[in-house]
C-alpha positions, 0 to 999 in steps of 0.5 A: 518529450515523451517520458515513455518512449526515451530509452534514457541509459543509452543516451550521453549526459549531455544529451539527455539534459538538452532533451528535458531542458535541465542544465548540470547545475539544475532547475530554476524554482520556477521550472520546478514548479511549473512541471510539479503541476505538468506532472501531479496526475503521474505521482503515485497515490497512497492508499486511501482510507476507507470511508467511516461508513464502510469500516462500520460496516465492514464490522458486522462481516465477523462470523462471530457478529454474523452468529449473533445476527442469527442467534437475533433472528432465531429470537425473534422468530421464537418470539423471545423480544428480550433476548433478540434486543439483548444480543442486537444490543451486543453486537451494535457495542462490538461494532462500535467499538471495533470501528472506534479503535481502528478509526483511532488507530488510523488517525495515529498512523497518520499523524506519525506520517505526516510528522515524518517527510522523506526528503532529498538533496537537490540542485535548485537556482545553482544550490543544493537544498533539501526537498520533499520527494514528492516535490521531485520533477523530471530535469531535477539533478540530486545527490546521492549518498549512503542512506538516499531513497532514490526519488525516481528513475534517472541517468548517473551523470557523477559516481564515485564508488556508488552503490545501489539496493536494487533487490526491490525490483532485480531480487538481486541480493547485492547491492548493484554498481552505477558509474557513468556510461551509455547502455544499450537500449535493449538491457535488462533493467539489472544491466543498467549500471548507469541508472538509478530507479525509484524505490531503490536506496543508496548503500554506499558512495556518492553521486549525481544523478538527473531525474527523468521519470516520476511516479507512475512512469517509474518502473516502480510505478509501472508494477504498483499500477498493476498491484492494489496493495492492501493493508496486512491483516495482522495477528489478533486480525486473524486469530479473531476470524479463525476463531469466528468460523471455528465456532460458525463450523461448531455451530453449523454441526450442533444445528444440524445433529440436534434437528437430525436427531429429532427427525430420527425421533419422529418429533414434528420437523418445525419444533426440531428445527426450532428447538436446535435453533434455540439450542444452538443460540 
């Protein structure tokens, strides 16, 4: 069965359950592990760390490393070996240090993740066990209740009173009803009130439900294809780059007033650019 192209909510309990070969009472373990390996590739990846060599040198984009680089070359150039090798100096300890506490910060993360498994209720060989949701397949039948993240997209087949978060894919601001029912193929997602959808969570009631789509084939999935999600840059993040190209602008004008008004003074063009190099630095 292509996952794709079943419109699973306009199809009865019964029906879907024979399509994806699953049974009320659930998957056996084998079932289970076989279609976790028929479906690794559609799991939704985390977003990757940067490689150690990368986050060194994304260091050195900071305006205020890139003004020191500068102020070397303008060392250098001036033949002033000691100060050159003093801020080259200074701008290696920055970024070693830069890259050592978000290198520790990033290995913290995740071993505070790694400690913390979302997981869900299952019906597995007739009995109700706890999973990891990443070990969630297509034909698995889970319970639901106050507090579930919903594991992935799939058909309601038991409901009392259960209600759903959905403003994560609808924007609706309360939360949606799921009874049993069939639903017109061409509904909109938010009229689909006898399916549930990964990414969601369970604000109240109780259910069963039968997993028909994982990962990438989740509507959930589907938009997180699309969209490269980036780590927010926070607060210190960005007051040290409005900080940086405050004092690039600052340096940028001090350069260019300083060789201004040197030319106005009729002094040789190479000193006047040297001397407000050597001033700005």
């Amino acid at each position: 069965m292509n996952s794709r192209e079943t419109d699973f909510w306009s199809t009865s309990a019964d029906e879907l359950l024979g399509r994806i070969q699953s049974r009320p009472e659930g998957l056996r373990t084998e079932e289970a592990q076989e279609r976790q390996a028929r479906y690794a590739s559609a799991r939704l990846k985390p977003h990757q760390d940067i490689r150690p060599l990368f986050a060194l040198l994304s260091q050195f984009r900071s305006p205020i490393i890139l003004i020191l680089l500068f102020a070397a070359i303008v060392s250098l150039f001036l033949a002033d070996r000691t100060d050159a090798l003093i801020i080259l100096t200074i701008i290696l300890i920055s970024a070693l240090l830069g890259f050592w506490q978000e290198h520790g910060a990033a290995k913290a993360v995740a071993a505070l993740l790694s400690l913390v498994r979302v997981k869900t209720e299952v019906w597995r060989d007739g009995r109700l066990i706890e999973v990891p949701i990443e070990e969630i397949v297509p034909g698995d039948v889970i319970n639901l209740s106050a507090g579930s993240s919903i594991p992935g997209d799939g058909l309601v087949i038991e409901s009392k009173d259960l209600f759903v978060d959905e403003a994560m894919l609808t924007g609706e601001t309360y939360p949606a009803e799921k009874s049993v029912s069939v639903i017109a193929a061409a509904a909109a997602l938010s009229q689909r009130t006898n399916s549930v959808f990964m990414g969601t969570h369970v604000v109240s009631g109780h259910a069963k439900a039968i997993v028909v789509h994982v990962g990438k084939e989740t509507e959930f999935g589907r938009i997180a294809s699309h969209v490269m999600l980036r780590p927010p840059e926070s607060e210190f993040e960005r007051g040290v780059r409005r900080f940086g190209y405050l004092l690039l602008e600052v340096t940028l004008l001090l350069v260019f007033t300083i060789f201004a008004i040197n030319v106005y003074l009729h002094r040789p063009v190479l000193d006047s650019f040297l001397f407000s190099m050597a001033l700005a630095v």
